[in-house]
PAZAPA-4460 file (N, C-alpha, C; in steps of 0.05 Angstrom, whole numbers, plus 32768, in hexadecimal, padded with zeros to 4 digits):
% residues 256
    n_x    n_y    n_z   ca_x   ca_y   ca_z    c_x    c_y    c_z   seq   type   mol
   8895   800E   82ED   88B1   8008   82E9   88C3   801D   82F6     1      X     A
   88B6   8038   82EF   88C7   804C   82FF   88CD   8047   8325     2      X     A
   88B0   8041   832C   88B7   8039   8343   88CB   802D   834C     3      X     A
   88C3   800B   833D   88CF   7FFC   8345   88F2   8003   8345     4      X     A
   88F6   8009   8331   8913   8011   8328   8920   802B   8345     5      X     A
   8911   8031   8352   8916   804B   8366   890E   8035   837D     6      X     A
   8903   802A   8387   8905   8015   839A   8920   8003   8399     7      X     A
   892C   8005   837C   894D   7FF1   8383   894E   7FDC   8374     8      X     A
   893A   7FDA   8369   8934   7FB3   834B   8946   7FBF   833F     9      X     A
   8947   7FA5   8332   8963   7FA4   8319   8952   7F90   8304    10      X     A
   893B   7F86   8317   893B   7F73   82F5   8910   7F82   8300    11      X     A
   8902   7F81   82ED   88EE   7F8F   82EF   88D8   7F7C   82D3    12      X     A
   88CA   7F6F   82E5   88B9   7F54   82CF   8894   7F5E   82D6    13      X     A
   888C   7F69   82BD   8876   7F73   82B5   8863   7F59   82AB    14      X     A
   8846   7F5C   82B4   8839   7F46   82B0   882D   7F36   8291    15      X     A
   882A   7F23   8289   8825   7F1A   8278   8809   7F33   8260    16      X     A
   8815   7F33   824B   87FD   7F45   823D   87FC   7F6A   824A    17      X     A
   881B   7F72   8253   8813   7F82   8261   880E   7F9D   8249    18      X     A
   880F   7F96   822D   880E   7FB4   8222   87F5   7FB2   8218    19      X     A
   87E2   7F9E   8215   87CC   7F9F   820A   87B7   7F7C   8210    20      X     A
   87A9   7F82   821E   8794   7F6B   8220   8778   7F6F   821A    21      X     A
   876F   7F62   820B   875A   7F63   81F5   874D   7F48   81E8    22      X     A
   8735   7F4C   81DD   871D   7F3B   81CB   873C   7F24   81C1    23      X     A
   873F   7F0D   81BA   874D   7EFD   81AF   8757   7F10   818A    24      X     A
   873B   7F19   8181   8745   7F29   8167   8758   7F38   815F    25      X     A
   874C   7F48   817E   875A   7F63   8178   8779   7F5C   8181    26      X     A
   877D   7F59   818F   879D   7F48   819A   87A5   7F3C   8182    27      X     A
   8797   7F31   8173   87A7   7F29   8153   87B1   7F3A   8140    28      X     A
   8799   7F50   8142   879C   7F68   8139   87B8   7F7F   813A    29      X     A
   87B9   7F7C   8156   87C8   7F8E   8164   87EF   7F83   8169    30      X     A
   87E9   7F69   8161   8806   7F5D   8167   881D   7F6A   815B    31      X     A
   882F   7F6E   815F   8847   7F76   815F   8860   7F68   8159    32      X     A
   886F   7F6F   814A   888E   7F63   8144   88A2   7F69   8157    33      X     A
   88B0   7F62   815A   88C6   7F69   8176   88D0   7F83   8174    34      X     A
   88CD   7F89   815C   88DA   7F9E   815E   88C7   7FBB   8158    35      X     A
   88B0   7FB0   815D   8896   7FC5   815D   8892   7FD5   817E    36      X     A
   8887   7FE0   817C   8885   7FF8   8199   8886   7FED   81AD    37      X     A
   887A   7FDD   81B7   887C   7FD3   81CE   8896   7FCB   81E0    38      X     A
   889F   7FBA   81CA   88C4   7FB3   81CD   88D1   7FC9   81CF    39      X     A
   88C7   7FDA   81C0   88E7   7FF1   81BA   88D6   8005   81D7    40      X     A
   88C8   800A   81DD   88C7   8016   81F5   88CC   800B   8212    41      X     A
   88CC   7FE6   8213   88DC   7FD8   8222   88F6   7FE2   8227    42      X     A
   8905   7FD8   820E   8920   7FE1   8208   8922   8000   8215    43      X     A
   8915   800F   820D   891E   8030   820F   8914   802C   8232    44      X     A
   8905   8023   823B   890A   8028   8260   8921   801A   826E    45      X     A
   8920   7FFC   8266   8937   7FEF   8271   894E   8000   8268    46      X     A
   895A   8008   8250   896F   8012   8254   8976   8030   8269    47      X     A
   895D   803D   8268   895D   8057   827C   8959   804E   8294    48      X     A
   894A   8037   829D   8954   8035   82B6   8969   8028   82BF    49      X     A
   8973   8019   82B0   898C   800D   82B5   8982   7FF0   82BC    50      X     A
   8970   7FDF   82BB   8963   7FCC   82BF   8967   7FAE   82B3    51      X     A
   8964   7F92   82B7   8952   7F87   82A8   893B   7F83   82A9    52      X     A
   8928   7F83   8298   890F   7F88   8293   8900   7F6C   8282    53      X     A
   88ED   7F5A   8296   88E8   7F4B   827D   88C6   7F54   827E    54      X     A
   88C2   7F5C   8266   88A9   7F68   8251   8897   7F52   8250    55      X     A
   888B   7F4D   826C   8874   7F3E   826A   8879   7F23   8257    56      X     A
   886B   7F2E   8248   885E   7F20   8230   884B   7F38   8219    57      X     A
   8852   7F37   8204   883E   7F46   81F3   882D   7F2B   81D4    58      X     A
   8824   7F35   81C2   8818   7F2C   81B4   8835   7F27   8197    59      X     A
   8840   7F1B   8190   8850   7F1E   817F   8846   7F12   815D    60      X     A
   8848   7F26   814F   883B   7F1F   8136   8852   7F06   8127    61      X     A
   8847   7EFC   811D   885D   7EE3   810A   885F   7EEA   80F5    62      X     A
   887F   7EE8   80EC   8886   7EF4   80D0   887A   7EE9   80B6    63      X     A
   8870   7ECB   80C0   885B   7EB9   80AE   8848   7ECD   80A4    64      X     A
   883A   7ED3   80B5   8822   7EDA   80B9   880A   7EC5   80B9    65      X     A
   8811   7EB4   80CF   87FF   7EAA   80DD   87F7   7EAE   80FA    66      X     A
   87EF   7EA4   810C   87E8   7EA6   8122   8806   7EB6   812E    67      X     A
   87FB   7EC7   813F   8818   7ED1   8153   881E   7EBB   8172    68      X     A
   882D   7EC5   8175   8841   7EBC   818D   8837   7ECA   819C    69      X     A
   8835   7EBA   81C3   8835   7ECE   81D8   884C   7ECB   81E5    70      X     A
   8855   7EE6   81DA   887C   7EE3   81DF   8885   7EF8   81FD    71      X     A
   889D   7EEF   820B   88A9   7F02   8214   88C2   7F04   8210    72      X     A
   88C8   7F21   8215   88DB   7F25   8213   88F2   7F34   8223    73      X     A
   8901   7F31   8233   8919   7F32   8241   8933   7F46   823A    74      X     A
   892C   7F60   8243   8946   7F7A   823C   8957   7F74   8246    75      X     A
   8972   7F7E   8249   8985   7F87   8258   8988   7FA2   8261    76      X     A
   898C   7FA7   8273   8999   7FC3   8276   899F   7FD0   8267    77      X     A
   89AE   7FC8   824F   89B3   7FE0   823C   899C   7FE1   8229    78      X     A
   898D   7FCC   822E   8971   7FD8   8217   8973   7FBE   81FC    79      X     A
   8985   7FAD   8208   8986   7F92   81F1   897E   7F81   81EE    80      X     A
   896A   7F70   81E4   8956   7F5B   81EB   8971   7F43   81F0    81      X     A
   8966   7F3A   8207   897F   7F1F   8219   896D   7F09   820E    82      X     A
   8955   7F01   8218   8944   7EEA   8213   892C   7EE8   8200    83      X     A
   891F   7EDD   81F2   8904   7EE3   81E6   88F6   7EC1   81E9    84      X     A
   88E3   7EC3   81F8   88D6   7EAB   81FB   88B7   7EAF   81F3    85      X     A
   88AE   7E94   81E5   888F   7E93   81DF   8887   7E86   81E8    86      X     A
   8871   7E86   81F9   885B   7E7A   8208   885C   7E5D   81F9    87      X     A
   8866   7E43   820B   885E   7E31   8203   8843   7E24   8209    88      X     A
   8834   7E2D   8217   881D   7E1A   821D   8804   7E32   8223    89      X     A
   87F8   7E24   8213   87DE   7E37   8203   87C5   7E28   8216    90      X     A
   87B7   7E4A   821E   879D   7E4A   8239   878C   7E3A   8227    91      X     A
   878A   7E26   8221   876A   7E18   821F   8762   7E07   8225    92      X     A
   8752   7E19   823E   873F   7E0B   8258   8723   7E15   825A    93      X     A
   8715   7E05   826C   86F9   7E1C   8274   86FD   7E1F   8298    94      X     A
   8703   7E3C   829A   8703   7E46   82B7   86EA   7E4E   82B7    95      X     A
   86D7   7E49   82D1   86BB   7E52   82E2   86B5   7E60   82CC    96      X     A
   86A5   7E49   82B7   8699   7E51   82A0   86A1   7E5B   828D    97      X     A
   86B4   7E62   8295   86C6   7E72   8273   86D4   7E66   8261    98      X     A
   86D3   7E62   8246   86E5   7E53   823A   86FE   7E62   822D    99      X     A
   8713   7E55   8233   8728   7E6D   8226   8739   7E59   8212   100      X     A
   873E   7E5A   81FB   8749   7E57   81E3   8762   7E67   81CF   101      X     A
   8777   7E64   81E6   878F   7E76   81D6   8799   7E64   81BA   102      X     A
   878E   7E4E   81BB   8799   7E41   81A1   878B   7E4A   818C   103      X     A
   877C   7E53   818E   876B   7E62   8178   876E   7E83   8169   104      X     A
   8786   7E88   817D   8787   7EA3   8176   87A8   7E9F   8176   105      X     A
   87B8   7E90   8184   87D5   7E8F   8193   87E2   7E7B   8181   106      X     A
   87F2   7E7A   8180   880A   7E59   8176   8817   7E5C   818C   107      X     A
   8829   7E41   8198   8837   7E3E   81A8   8852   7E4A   81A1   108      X     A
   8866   7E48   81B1   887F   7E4D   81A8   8887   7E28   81A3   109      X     A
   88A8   7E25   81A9   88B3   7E11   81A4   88CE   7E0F   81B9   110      X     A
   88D8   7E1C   81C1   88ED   7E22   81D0   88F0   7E2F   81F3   111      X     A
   88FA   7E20   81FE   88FF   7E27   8218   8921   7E35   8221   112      X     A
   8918   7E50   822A   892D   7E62   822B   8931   7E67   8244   113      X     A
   894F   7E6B   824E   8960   7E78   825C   8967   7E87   8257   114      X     A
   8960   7E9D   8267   8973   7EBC   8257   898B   7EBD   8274   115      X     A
   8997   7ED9   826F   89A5   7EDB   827F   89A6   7EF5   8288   116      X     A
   89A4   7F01   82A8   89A2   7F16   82AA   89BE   7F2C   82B0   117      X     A
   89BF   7F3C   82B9   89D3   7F4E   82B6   89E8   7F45   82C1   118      X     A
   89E5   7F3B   82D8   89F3   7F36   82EE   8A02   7F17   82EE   119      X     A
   89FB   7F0C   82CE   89FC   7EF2   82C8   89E7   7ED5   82DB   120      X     A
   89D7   7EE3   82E7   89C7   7ED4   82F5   89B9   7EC1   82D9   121      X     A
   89AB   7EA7   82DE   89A0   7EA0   82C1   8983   7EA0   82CF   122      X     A
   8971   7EAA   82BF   894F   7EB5   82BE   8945   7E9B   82A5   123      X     A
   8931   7E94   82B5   8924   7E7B   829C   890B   7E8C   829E   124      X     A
   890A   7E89   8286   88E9   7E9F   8280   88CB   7E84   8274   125      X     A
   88B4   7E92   8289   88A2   7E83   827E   888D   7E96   827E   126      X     A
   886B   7E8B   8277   8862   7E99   826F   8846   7E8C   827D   127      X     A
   8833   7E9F   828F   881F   7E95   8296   8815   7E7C   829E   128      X     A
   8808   7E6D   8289   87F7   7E4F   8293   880E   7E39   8288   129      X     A
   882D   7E48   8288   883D   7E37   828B   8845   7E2C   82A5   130      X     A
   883E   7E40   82B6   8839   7E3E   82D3   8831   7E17   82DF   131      X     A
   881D   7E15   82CE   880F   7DEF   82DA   8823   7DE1   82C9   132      X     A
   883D   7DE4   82BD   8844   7DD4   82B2   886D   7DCE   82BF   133      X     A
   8869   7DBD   82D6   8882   7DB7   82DE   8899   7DB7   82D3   134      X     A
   8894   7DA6   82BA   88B0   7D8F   82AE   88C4   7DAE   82A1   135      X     A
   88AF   7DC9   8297   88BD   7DDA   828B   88CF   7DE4   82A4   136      X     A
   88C5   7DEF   82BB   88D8   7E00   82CB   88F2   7DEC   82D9   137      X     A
   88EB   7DCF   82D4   88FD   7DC2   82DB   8916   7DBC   82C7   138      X     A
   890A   7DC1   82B6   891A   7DC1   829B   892D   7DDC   82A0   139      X     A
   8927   7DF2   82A7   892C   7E0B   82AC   893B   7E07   82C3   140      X     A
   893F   7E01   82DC   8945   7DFE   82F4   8962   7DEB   82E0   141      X     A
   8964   7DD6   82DB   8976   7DC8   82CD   898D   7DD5   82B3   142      X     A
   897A   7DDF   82A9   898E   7DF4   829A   899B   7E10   82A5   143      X     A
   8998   7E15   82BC   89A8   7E25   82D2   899A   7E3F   82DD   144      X     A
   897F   7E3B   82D3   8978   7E52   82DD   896E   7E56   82FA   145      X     A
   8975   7E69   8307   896F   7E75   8327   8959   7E86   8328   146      X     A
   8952   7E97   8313   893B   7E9E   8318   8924   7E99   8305   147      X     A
   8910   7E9E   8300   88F6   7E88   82F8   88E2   7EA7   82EC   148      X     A
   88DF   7EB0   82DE   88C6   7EC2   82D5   88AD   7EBD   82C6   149      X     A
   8892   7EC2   82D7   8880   7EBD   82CE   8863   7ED0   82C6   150      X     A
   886D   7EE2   82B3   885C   7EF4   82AD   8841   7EE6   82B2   151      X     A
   8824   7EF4   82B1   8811   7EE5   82AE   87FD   7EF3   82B1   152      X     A
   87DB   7EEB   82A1   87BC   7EF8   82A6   87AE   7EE0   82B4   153      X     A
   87B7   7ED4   82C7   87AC   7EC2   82DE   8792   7EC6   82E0   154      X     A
   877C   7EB4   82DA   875E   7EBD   82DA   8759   7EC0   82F1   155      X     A
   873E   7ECE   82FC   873F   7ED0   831A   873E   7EC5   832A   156      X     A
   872C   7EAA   8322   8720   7E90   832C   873C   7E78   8332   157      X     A
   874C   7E83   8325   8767   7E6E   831C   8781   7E75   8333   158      X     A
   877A   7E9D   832F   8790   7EA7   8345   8785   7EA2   8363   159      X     A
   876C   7E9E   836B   8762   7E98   8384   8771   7E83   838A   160      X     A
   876D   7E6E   837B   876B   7E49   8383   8781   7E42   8386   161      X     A
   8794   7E47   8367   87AB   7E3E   8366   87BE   7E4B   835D   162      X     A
   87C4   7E69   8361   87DE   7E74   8354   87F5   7E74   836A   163      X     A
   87E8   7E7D   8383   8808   7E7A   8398   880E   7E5C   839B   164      X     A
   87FC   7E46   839E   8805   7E31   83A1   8814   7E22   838A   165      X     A
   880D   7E30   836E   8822   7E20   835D   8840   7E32   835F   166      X     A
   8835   7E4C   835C   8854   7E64   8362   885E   7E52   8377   167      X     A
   885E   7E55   8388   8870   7E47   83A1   8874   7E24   839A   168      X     A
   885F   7E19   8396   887A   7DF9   8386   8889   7DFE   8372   169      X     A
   887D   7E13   835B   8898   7E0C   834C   88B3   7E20   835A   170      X     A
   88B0   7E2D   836B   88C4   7E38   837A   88D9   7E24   8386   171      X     A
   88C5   7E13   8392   88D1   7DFD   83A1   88DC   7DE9   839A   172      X     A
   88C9   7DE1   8387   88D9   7DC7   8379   88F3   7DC9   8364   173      X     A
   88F8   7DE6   8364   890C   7DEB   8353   8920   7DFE   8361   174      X     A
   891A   7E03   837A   8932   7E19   838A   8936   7E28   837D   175      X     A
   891E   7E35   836E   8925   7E48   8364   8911   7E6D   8365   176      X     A
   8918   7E80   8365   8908   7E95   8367   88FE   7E9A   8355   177      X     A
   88E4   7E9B   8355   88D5   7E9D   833F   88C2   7EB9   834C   178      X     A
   88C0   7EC5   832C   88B3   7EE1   832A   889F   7EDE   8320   179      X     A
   8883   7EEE   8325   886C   7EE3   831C   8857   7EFA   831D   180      X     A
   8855   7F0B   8310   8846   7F25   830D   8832   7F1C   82F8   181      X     A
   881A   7F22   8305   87FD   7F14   82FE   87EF   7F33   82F7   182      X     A
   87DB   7F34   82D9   87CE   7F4B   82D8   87B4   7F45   82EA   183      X     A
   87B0   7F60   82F0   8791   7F5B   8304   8778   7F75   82FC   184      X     A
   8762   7F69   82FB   8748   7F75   82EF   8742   7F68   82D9   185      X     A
   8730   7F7A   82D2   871C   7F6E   82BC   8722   7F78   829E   186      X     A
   8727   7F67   8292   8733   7F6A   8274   871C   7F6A   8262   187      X     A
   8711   7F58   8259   86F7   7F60   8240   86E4   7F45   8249   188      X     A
   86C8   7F4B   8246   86B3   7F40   823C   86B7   7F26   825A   189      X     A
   86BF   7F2E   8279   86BA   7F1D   8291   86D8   7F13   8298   190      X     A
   86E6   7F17   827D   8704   7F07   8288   8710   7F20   829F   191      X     A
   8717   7F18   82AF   872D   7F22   82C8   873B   7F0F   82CF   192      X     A
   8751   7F21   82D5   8767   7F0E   82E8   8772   7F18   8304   193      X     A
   8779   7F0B   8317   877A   7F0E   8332   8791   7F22   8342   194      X     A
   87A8   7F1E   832E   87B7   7F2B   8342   87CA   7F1C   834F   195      X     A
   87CF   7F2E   8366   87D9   7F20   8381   87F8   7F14   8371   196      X     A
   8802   7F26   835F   8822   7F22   835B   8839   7F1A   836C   197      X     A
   8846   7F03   8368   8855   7EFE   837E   8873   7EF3   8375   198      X     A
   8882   7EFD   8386   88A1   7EF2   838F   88A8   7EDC   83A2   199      X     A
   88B1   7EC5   8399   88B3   7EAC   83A6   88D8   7EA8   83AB   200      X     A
   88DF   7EA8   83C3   88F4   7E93   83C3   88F9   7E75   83C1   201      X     A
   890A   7E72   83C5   8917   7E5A   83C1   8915   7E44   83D3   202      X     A
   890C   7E4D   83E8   88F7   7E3C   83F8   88D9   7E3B   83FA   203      X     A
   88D7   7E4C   83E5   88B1   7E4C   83E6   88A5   7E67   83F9   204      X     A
   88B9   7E71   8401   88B0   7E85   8413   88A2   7E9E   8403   205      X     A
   8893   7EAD   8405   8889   7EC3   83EC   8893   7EDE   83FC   206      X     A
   88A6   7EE4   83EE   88B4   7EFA   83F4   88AA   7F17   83F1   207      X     A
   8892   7F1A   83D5   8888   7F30   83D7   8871   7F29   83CB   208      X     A
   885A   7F33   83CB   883B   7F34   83C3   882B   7F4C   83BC   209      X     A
   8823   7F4D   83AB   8814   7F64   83A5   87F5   7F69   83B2   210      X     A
   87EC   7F7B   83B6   87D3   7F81   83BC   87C3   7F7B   83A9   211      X     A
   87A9   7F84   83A9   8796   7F73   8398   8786   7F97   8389   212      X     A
   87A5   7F97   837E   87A6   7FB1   8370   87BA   7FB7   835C   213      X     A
   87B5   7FCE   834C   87D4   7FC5   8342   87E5   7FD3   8352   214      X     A
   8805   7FC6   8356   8812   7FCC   8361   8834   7FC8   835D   215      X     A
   8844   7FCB   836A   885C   7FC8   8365   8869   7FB4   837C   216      X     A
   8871   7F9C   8376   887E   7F87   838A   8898   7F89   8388   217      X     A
   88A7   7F8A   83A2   88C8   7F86   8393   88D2   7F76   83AC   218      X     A
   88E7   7F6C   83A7   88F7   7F55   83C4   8913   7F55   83BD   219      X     A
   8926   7F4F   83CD   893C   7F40   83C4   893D   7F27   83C2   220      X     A
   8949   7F27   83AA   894A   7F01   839E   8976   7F00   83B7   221      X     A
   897B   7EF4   83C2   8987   7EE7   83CE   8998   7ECC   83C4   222      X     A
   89A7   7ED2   83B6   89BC   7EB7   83A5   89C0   7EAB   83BF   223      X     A
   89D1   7EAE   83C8   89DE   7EA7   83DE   89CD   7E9A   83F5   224      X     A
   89B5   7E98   83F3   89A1   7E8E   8408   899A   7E76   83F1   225      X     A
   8992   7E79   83D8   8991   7E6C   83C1   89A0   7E5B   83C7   226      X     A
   89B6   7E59   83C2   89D0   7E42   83CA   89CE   7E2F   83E2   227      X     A
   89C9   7E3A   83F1   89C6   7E36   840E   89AB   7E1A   8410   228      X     A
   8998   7E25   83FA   897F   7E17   83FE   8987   7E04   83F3   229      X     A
   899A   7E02   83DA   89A1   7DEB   83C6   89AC   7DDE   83CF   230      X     A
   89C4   7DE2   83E0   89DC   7DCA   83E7   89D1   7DC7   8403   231      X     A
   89BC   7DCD   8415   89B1   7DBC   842F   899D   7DAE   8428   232      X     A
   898C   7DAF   840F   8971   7D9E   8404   8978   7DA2   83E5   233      X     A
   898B   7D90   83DB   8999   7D8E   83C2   8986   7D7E   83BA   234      X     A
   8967   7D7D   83AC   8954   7D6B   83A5   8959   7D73   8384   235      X     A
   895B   7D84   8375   8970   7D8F   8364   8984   7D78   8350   236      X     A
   8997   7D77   8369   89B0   7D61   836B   89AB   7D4E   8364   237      X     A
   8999   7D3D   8381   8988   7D26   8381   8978   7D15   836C   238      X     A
   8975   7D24   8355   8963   7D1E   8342   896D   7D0F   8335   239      X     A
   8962   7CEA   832F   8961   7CDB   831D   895E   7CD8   8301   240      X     A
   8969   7CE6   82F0   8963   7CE9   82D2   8966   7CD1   82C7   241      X     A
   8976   7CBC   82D7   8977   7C9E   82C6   895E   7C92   82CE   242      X     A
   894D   7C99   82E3   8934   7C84   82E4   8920   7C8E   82D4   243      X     A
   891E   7CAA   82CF   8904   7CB5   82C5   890D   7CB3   82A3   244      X     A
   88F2   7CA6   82A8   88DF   7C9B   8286   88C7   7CAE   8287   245      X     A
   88CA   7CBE   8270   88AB   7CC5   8263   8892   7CB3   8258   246      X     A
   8878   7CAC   825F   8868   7C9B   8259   8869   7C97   8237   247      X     A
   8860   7C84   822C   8862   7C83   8212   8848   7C73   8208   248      X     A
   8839   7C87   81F9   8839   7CA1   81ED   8839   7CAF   820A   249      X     A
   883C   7CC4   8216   8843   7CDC   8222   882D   7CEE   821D   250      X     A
   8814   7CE1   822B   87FE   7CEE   821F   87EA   7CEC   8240   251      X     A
   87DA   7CF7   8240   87C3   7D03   8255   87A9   7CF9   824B   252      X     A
   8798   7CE3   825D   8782   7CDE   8253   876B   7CF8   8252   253      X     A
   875F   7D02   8243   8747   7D17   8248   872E   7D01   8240   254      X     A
   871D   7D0E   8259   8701   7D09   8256   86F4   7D0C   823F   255      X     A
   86E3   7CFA   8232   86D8   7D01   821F   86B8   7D12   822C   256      X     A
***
């Protein structure tokens, strides 16, 4: 963060799970209230660097006390939480043999957020393997947001195949800049994730990329080119909301 903040960022987005990744238990274990360490040392950098800062994603304990939230959360510069969003769509898949089951350890959230950043820019915040799911960032793109954040632990097998090619459509299909800082290595018991963090414009162009290390990516996001892309390929504009029907039931056949 120090870097980045001395390279010239103003908004500085840390990857999904970045204070602790762990056994499904122990992350239950270890979850946190917003206003437990993790947050308040968010808060205490963003405000010293003068930043906005969106905090990954951490483990957030529920005041129920049932399953936690995989929440992020969104500082301001002065150190004041702007946004708090919870992972709507929970990893359970089998990647090259692995089965992964956040519903077992995770609850979803319920709400899709726009925060707003310093500069009044609007930031739609998402979260990982929200990434394969369009209808949200379009939803986000519609409610005004310009830029797109996508913390994330991208498996490795997943960041090979398909992480720049979905980063860059949902860039595209939404003219919008989307931020996308992926953890990379090996977390517990074979899980790893790939890396290769990236900054997308508004034409799909990838503005900055990380090495296949950890590292620090930074770019200028460009309003004004932003604009430019919207009102010469206004697809945005163009959009039919009186023809589109949701299927009914609104459901996905799975293989038995």
């Amino acid at each position: 963060m120090r870097e980045a903040a001395g390279d010239g960022a103003q908004l500085i987005v840390l990857p999904e799970k970045w204070n602790r990744i762990d056994e499904p238990e122990r992350m239950t274990a270890g979850a946190e209230p917003l206003d437990g360490p993790s947050i308040e040392w968010a808060r205490d950098l963003a405000r010293e660097l003068r930043v906005d800062l969106v905090a990954g994603s951490i483990v957030e304990r529920a005041e129920d006390g049932g399953l936690p939230y995989n929440t992020s959360v969104h500082v301001g510069p002065d150190g004041e939480p702007r946004g708090v969003y919870r992972k709507l769509h929970l990893f359970d898949v089998e990647v090259g043999g692995t089965v992964y089951r956040e519903s077992d350890s995770e609850r979803p959230g319920d709400e899709i957020v726009v925060s707003q950043l310093a500069d009044g820019t609007a930031l739609g915040m998402t979260v990982c393997y929200d990434l394969r799911f369009p209808e949200l960032f379009r939803i986000l793109a519609v409610r005004g947001a310009r830029v797109i954040v996508v913390p994330s632990a991208f498996t490795l097998a997943t960041t090979r195949d398909h992480w720049e090619v979905l980063v860059r459509a949902r860039a595209i299909e939404d003219q919008a800049f989307v931020v996308a800082p992926n953890q990379i290595g090996e977390h517990y018991a074979g899980h790893r994730s790939g890396g290769r963090s990236l900054i997308v414009d508004p034409w799909g162009l990838v503005l900055a990329q990380a090495p296949d290390r950890e590292a620090v990516a930074v770019a200028d996001l460009d309003l004004a080119a932003q604009d430019d892309v919207r009102a010469r390929l206004p697809s945005l504009a163009n959009r039919r909301e009186d023809a589109y029907r949701w299927p009914s039931p609104a459901t996905a056949e799975v293989p038995a």
